[in-house]
C-alpha positions as CSV (number, residue, x, y, z in Angstrom):
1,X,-28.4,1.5,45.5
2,X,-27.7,3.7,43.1
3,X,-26.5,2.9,38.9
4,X,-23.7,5.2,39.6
5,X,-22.3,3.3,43.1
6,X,-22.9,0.1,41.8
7,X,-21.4,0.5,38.4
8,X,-18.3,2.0,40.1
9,X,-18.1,-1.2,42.8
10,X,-15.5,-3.9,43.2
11,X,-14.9,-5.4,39.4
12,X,-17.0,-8.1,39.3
13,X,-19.2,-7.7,42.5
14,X,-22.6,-8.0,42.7
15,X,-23.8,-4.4,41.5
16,X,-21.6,-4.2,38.9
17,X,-23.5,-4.3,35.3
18,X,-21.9,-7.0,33.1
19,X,-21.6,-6.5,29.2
20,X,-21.9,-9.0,26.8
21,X,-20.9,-8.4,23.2
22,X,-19.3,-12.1,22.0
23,X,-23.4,-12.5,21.1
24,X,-26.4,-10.5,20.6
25,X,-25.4,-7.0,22.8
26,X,-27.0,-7.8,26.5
27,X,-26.6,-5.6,29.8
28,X,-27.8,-7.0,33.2
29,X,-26.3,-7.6,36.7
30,X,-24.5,-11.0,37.5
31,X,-27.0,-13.6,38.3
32,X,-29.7,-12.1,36.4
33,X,-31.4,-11.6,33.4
34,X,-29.5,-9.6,30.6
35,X,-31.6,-7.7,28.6
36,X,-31.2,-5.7,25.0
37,X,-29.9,-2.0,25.6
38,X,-31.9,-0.9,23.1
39,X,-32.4,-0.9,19.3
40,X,-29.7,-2.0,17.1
41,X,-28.2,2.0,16.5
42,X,-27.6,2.1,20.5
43,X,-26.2,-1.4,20.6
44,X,-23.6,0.5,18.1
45,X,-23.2,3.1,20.1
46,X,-22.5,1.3,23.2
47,X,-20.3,-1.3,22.0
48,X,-18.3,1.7,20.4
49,X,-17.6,2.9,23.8
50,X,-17.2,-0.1,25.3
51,X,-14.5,-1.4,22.6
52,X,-12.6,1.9,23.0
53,X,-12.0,1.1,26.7
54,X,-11.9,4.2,28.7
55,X,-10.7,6.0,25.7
56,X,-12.8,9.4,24.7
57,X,-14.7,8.9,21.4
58,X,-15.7,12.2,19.9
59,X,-18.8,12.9,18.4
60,X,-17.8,13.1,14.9
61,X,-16.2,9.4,15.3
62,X,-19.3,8.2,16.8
63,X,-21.3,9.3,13.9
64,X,-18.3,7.1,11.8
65,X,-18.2,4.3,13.3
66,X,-22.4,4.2,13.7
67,X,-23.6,5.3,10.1
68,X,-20.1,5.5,8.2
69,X,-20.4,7.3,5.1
70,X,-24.1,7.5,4.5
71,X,-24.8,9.4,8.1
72,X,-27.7,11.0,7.0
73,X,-28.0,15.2,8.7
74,X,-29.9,14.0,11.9
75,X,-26.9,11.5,12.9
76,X,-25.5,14.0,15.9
77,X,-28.6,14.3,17.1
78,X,-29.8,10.9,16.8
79,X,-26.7,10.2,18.3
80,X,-27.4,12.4,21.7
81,X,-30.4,10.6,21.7
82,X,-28.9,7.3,22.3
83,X,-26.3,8.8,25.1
84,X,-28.8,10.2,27.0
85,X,-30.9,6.5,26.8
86,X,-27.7,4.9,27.7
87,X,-26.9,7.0,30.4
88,X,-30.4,6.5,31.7
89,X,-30.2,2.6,31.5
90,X,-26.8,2.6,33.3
91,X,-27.6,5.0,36.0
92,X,-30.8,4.8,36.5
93,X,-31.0,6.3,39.8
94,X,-28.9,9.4,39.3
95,X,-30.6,12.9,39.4
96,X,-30.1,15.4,36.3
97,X,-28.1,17.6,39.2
98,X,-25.2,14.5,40.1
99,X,-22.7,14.4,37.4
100,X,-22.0,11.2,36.3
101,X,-19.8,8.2,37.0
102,X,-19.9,6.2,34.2
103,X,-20.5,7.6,30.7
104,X,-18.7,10.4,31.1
105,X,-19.0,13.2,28.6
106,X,-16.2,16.3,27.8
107,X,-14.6,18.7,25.4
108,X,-12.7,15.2,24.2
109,X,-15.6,13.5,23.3
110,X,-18.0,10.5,25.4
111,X,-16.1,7.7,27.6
112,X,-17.5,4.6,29.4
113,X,-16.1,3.8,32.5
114,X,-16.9,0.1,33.3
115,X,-14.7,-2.3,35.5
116,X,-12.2,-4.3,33.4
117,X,-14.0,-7.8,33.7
118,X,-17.9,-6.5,33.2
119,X,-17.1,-6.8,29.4
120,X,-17.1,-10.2,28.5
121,X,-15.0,-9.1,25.0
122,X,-12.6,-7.6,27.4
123,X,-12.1,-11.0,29.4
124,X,-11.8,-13.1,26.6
125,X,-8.7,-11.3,25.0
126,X,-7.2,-11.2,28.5
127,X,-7.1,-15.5,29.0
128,X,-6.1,-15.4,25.3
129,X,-3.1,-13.2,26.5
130,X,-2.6,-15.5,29.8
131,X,-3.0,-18.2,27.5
132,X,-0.2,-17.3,25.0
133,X,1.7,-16.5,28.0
134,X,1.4,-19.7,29.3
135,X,2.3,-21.3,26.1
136,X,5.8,-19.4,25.9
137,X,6.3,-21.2,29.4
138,X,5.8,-24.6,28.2
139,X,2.6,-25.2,30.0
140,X,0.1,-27.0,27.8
141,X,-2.0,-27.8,30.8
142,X,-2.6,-24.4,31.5
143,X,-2.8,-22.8,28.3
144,X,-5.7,-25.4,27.7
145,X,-7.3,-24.2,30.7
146,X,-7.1,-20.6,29.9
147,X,-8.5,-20.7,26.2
148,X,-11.4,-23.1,27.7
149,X,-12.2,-20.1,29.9
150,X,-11.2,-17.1,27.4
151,X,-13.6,-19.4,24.5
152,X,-16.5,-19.8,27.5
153,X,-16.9,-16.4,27.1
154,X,-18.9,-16.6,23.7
155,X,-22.8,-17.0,22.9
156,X,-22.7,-16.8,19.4
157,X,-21.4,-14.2,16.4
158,X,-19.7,-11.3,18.1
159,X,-22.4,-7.9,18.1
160,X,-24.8,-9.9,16.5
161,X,-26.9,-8.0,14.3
162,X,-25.5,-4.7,14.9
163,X,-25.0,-1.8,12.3
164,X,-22.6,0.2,11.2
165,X,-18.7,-0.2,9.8
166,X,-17.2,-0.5,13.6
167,X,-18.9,-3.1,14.2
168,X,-18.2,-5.3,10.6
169,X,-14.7,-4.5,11.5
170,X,-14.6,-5.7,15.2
171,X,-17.0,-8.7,14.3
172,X,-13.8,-9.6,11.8
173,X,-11.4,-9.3,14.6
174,X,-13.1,-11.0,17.2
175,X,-13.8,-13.8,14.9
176,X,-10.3,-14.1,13.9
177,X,-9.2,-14.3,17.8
178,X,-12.0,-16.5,18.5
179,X,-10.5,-19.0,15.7
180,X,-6.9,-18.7,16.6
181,X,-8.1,-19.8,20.3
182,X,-10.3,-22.5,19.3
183,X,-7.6,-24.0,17.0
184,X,-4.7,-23.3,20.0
185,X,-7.3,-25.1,22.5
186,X,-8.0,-28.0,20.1
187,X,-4.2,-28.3,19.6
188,X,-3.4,-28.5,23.6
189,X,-6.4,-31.4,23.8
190,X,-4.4,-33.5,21.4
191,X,-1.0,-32.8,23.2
192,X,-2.7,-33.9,26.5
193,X,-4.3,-37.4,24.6
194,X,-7.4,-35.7,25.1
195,X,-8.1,-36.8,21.0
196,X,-11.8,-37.9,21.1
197,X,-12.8,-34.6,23.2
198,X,-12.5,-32.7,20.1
199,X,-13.7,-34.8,17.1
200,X,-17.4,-33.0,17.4
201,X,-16.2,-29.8,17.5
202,X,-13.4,-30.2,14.3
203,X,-16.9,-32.3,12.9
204,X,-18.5,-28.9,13.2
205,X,-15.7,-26.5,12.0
206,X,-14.8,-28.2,8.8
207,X,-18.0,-28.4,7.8
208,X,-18.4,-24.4,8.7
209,X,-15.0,-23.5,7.0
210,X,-14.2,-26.3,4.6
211,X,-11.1,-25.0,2.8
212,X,-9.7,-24.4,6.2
213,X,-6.3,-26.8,5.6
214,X,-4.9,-26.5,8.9
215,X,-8.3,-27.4,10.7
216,X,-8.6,-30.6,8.5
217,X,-4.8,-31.4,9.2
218,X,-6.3,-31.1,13.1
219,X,-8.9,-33.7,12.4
220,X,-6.6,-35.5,10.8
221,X,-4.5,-35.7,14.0
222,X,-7.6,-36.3,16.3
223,X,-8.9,-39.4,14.1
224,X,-5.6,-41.0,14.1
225,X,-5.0,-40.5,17.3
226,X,-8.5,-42.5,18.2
227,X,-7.6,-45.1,15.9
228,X,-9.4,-44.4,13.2
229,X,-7.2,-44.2,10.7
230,X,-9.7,-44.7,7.8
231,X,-11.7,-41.7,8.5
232,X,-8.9,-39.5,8.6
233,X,-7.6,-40.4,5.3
234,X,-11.0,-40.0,4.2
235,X,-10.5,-36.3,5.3
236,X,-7.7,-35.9,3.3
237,X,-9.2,-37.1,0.0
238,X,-12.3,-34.9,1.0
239,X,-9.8,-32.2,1.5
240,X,-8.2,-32.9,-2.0
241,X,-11.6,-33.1,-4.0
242,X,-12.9,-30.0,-2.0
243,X,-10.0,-27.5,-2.9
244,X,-9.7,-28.9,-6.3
245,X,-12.9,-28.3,-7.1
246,X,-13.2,-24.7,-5.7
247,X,-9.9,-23.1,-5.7
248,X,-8.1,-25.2,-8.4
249,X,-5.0,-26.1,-6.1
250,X,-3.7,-29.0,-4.7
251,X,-3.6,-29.9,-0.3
252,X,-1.2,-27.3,0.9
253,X,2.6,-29.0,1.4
254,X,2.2,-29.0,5.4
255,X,-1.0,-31.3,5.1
256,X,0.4,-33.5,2.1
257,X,3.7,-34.6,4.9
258,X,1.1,-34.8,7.7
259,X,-1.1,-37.2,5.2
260,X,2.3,-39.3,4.2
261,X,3.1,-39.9,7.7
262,X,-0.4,-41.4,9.1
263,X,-0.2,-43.9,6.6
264,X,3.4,-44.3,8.0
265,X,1.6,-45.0,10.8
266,X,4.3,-42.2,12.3
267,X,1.8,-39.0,13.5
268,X,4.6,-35.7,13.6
269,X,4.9,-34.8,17.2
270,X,3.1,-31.1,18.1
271,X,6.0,-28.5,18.3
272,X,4.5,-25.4,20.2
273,X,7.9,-23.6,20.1
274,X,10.0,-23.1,18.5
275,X,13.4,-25.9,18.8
276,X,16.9,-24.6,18.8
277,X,18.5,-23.5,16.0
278,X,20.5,-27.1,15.8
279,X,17.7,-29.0,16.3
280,X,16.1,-27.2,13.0
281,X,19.5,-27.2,11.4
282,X,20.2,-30.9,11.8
283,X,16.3,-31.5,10.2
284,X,17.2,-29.2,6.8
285,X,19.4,-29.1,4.4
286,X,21.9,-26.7,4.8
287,X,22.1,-23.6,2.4
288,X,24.9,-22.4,0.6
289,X,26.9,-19.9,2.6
290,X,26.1,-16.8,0.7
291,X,22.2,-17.4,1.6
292,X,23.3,-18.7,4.7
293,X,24.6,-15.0,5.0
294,X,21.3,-13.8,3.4
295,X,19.3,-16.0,6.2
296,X,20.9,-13.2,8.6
297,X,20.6,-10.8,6.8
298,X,16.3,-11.7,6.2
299,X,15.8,-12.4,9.7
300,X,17.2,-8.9,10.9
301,X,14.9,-7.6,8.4
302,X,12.4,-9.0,9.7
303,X,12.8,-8.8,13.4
304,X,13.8,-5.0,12.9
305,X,11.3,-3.6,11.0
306,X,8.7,-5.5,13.4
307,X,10.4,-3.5,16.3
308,X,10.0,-0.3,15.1
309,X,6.5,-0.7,14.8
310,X,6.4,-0.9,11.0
311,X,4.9,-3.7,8.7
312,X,8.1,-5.1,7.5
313,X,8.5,-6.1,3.8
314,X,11.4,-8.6,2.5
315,X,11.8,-9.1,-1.0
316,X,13.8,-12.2,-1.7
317,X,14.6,-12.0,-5.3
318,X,17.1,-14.0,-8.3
319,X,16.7,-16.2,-11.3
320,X,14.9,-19.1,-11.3
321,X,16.7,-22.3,-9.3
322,X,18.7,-19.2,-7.2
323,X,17.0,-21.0,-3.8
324,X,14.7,-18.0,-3.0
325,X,11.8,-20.5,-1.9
326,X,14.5,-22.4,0.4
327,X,15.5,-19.5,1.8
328,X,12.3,-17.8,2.2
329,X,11.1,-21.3,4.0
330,X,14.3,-21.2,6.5
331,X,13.6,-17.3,7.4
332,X,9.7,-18.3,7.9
333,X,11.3,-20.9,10.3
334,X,13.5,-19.2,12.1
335,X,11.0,-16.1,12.9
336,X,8.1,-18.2,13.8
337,X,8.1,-17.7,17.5
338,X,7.7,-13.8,16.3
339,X,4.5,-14.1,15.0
340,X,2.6,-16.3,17.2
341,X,-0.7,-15.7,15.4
342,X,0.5,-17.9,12.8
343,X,1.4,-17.7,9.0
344,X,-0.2,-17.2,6.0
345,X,1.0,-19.0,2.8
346,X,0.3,-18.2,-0.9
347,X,1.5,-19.0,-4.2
348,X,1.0,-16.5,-7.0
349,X,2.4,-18.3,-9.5
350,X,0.5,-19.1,-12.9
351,X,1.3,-21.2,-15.8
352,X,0.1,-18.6,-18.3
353,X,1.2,-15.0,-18.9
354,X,-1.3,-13.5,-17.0
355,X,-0.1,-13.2,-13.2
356,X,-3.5,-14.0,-11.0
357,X,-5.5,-11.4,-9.7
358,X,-5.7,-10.4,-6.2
359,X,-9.5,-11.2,-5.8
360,X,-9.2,-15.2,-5.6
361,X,-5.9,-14.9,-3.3
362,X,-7.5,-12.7,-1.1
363,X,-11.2,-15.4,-0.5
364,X,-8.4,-17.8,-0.1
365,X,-6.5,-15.7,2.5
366,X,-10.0,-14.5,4.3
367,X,-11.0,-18.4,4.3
368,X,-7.6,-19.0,5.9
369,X,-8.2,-16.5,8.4
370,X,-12.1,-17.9,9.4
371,X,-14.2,-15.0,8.0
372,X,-17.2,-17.3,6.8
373,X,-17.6,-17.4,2.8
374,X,-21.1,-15.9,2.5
375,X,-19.2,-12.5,4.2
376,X,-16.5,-12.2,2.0
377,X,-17.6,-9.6,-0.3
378,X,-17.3,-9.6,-4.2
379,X,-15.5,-7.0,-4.7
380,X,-11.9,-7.1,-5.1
381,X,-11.5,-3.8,-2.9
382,X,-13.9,-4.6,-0.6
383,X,-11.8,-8.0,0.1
384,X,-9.0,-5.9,0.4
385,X,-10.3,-3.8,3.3
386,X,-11.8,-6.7,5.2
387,X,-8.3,-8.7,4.5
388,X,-6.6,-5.7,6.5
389,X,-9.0,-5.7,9.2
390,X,-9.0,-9.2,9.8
391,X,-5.2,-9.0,10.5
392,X,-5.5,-6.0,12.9
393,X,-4.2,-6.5,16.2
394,X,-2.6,-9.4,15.5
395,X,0.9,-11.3,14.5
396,X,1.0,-13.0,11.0
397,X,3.8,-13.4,9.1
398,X,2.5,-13.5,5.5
399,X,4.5,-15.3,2.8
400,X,3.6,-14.9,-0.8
401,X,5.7,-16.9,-3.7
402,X,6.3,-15.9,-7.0
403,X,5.3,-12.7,-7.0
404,X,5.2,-10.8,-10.4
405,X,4.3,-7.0,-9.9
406,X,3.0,-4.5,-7.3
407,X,-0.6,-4.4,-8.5
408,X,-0.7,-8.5,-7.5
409,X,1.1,-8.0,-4.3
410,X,0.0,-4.3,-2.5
411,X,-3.9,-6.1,-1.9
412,X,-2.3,-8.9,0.3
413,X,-0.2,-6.2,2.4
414,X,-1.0,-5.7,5.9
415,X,-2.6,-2.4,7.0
416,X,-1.1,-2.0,10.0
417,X,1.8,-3.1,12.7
418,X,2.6,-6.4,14.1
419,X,2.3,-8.9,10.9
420,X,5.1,-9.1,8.3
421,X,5.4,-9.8,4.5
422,X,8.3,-12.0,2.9
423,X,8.1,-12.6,-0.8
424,X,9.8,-14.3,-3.7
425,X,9.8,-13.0,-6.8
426,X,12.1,-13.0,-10.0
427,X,11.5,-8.9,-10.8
428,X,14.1,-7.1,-9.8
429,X,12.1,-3.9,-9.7
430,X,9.0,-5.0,-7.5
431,X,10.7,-4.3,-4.2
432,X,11.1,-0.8,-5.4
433,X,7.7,-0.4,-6.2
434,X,6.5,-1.9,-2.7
435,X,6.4,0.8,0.4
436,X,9.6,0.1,2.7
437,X,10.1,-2.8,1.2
438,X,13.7,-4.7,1.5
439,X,15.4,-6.2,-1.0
440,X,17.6,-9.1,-1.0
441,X,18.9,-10.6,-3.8
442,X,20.5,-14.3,-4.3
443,X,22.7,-15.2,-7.3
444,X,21.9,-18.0,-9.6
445,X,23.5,-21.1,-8.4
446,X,24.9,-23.7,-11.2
447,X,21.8,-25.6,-12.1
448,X,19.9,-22.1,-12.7
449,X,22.3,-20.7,-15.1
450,X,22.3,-21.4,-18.9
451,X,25.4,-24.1,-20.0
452,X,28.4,-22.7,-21.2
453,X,28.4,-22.7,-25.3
454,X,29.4,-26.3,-26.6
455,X,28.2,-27.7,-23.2
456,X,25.5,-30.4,-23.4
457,X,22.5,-29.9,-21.1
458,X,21.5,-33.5,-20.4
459,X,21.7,-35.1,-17.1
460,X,23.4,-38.5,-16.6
461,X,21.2,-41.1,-18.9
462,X,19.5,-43.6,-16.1
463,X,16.3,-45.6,-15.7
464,X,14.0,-44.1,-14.4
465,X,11.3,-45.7,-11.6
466,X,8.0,-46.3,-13.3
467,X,9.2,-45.4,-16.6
468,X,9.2,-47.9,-19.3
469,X,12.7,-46.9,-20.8
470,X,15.2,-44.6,-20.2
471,X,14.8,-41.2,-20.8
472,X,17.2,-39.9,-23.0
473,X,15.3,-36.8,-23.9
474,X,17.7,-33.9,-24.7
475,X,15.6,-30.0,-26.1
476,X,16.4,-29.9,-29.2
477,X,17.1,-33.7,-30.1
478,X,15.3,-34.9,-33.0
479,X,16.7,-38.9,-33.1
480,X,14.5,-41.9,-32.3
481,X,12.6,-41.3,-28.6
482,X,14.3,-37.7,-28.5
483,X,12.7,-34.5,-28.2
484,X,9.0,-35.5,-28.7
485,X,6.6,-33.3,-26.8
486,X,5.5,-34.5,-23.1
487,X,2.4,-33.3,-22.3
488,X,2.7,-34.6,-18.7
489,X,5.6,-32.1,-18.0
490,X,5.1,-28.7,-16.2
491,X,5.3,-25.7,-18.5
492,X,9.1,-25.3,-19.2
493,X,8.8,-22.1,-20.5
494,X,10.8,-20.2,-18.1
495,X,13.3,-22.7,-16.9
496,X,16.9,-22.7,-17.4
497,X,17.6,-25.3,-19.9
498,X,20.1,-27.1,-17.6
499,X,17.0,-27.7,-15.6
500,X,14.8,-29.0,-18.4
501,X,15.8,-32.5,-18.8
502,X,15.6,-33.2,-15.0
503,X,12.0,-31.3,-14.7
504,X,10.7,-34.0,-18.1
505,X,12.8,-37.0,-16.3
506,X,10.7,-36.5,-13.2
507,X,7.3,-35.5,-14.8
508,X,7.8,-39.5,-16.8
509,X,8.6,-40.9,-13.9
510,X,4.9,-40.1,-11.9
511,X,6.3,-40.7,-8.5
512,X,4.7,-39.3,-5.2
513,X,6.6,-37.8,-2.4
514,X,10.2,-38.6,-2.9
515,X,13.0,-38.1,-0.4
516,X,16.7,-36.4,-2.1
517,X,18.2,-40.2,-2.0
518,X,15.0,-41.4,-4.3
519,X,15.6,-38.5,-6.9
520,X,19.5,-38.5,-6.8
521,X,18.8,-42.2,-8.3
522,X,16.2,-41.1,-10.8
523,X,18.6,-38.6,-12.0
524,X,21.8,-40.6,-11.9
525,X,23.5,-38.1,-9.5
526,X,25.0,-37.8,-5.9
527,X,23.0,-36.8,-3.3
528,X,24.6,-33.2,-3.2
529,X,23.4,-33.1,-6.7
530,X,20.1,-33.9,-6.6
531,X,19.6,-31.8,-3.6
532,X,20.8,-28.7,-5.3
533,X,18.5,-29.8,-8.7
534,X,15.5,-30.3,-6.4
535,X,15.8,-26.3,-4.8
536,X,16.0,-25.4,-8.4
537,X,13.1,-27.0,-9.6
538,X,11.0,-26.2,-6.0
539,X,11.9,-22.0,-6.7
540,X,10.8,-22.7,-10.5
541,X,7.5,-24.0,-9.5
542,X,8.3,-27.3,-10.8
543,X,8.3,-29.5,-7.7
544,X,6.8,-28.8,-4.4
545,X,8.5,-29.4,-1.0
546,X,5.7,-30.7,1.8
547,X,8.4,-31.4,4.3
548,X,12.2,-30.9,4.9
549,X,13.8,-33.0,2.3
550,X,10.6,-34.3,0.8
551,X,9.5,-33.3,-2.6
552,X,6.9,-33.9,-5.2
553,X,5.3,-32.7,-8.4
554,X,2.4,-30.5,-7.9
555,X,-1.0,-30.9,-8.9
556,X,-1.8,-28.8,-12.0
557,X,-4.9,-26.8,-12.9
């Protein structure tokens, strides 16, 4: 039988050729051994032709995507070289007379025509797709199944050890998917009790990506769920030590919740979509009605700019205490089920004058989206290129706080559609300077504005928890236990001074996670109160929030 019939038989019979690029490039028939098409150059070539799917590549895009920049003068001919070895390898029986059936040459450029399931690539993103599908009906059971099958498809690193900028950039990709699906499949184990089936493997993957947070938060999950609650808080402190020590931060707010209610003995349940709207609502604390109004107003944003194929860009911006980070954290929320590849969090904030550079944010970004540390380049530009491809093809909703100027923010844009950017900042002129970017901006609420002349700015005088006297402390006091320096305190430098004598009350007081009930007594307010104090200090970078009516201080570098 001849290459040409048996290439252009029944999708997955037993003359049709079967690719394999999730590994070292191999063609063979099923059943068989699969061998190397060829030196590493025609690997390139063919799994150019093979990503492209049916679609002509013209020469001078072959030459691109093989050599990139430095192609040297023989490239096009090189590159004939390799088509007419391909051609010969995948119709081997076909006379120079017959025209051919399945790399197919024209005035467009070169196409391969291969059946849909020969290309193991090809088959994995289609389970993926069934398995998303089946996640939006509610069918853990079969989603699980799916990303088994879609992550069976894999031998190793994607076109391993083949050339040329295509293939750096669809190595990136496929890695990406490959971790989305193995976190998803992990996930639907532990909502089917399947917990000890997937200790090795999360073994394994935080050791191969340890700043990974939500894949520690997963082993986490997996060793409780065993009973072995020891080890898993073990992860956390490892966890705590390990991004210390490289990045300078503190465990994310998500894993800090997660870590506060194993040792409540009270695991969160898995949510894989999204609740109603009064489910959430009942769970939060309800904004203020003019950024309840700016909740709508985001979300359309958002879901708009997303539909018209464009990378959407929202801008939340006010004065410090304004509720930008509440907000911000509702809208993430509420368009979750938008972006089903997940989100990516990061805080640009610095205690100095110096806003930081995009370099570190973007290892930390690439780390959070699996590309291995040894390939994340050095280069700040070079990061920058391999962020955007890493986010190709897929859904992200990228949230960045505290944003101070367009040269920190343009790196950690996306380069293409189907992800989306919402920010906080206090400029009023970075959304301007941003491409399409949306503006909306919230007004100062009582607790961010300056007192009224011949108003005091002290907060009701009252113990405070692990404090050995009350803390009177008023700015600009100089009487016996008033106004001495605290060097435990977050910078105040930029806070409202209504807000300074809460943020030095809670910095003396050392507590951990504290609910709004706990703080309204260490500030001797109402609940309503301390609520409104605690979004205040949370958008000025002085407390964190790791849960829905949880807050702490954060570790500082």
């Amino acid at each position: 039988m001849r290459g040409g019939e048996t290439a252009a038989g029944t999708p997955g019979g037993d003359g049709a050729l079967l690719f394999r690029l999730l590994g070292p490039v191999r063609v063979g028939l099923p059943g068989g051994p699969a061998d190397r098409p060829g030196p590493p150059r025609r690997q390139a070539v063919l799994s150019v032709l093979l990503l492209r799917r049916r679609r002509p590549v013209t020469v001078a895009e072959l030459v691109a995507a093989v050599w990139g920049d430095d192609a040297p003068a023989s490239a096009a001919g090189n590159l004939r070289t390799h088509l007419w070895a391909l051609r010969t390898l995948l119709e081997p029986g076909r006379t120079s007379r017959e025209p051919a059936r399945i790399l197919l040459g024209d005035e467009h450029g070169y196409a391969l025509h291969t059946p849909p399931d020969s290309v193991d690539a090809w088959r994995f993103e289609q389970r993926a797709e069934a398995a998303r599908q089946a996640r939006a009906r509610g069918d853990t059971a079969a989603e699980h199944a799916l990303l088994a099958g879609a992550l069976g498809q894999w031998s190793g690193e994607a076109l391993a050890g083949v050339p040329g900028p295509f293939a750096e950039e669809e190595r990136t990709r496929l890695a990406a998917l490959r971790a989305t699906a193995r976190k998803r499949h992990i996930v639907c184990a532990l909502r089917l009790g399947l917990h000890h089936t997937v200790i090795p493997e999360l073994s394994a993957l935080t050791r191969e990506f340890p700043l990974d947070e939500e894949l520690r938060a997963l082993f986490m999950r997996a060793l409780h769920g065993c009973g072995r609650r020891a080890e898993a808080f073990t992860v956390f402190a490892d966890t705590h030590r390990t991004l210390g020590e490289e990045l300078g931060v503190a465990p994310c707010p998500e894993l800090t919740a997660l870590h506060a209610r194993l040792l409540a003995d009270d695991p969160p349940p898995f949510v894989l979509r999204p609740s109603g709207p009064l489910v959430r609502a009942n769970r939060r604390t309800a904004l203020p009605d003019a950024a309840e109004r700016a909740l709508t107003r985001a979300k359309s944003v958002l879901v708009e700019g997303e539909e018209r194929g464009a990378v959407p860009v929202l801008v939340i911006t006010g004065p410090g205490g304004a509720g930008k980070t509440a907000l911000a954290a509702r809208v993430a929320d509420d368009v979750a089920h938008r972006f089903p590849d997940g989100r990516l969090s990061a805080d640009l904030r610095t205690w100095g004058p110096v806003p930081a550079g995009p370099g570190p944010l973007l290892a930390h970004l690439l780390r959070a989206l699996a590309v291995p540390a040894s390939r994340i380049p050095a280069d700040p530009d070079e990061r920058a290129a391999l962020y955007r491809s890493a986010l190709s093809g897929r859904r992200v909703l990228v949230v960045l706080h505290g944003a101070r100027d367009a040269a920190q923010v343009t790196p950690l844009l996306p380069g293409g559609p189907g992800s989306a950017v919402l920010l906080t900042t206090r400029s009023r002129v970075l959304a301007p300077a941003l491409p399409a970017a949306t503006r909306i901006e919230l007004a100062a609420r009582p607790y961010a504005e300056d007192p009224p002349p011949g108003e005091g700015t002290d907060v009701p005088d009252t113990d405070v928890p692990g404090s050995d006297a009350p803390d009177r402390d008023v700015p600009g006091s100089d009487g016996p236990g008033r106004g001495a320096p605290d060097t435990d305190a977050p910078d105040q430098g930029d806070l409202p001074p209504s807000l300074v004598p809460a943020a030095r009350r809670l910095a003396r007081s050392g507590a951990g996670l504290s609910s709004v009930e706990a703080l309204a007594a260490a500030l001797g307010t109402d609940r309503a109160g301390a609520a409104l104090i605690a979004e205040a200090l949370v958008d000025a970078g002085v407390l964190d929030t790791p849960a829905a009516g949880t807050y702490r201080l954060p570790a500082r570098p």
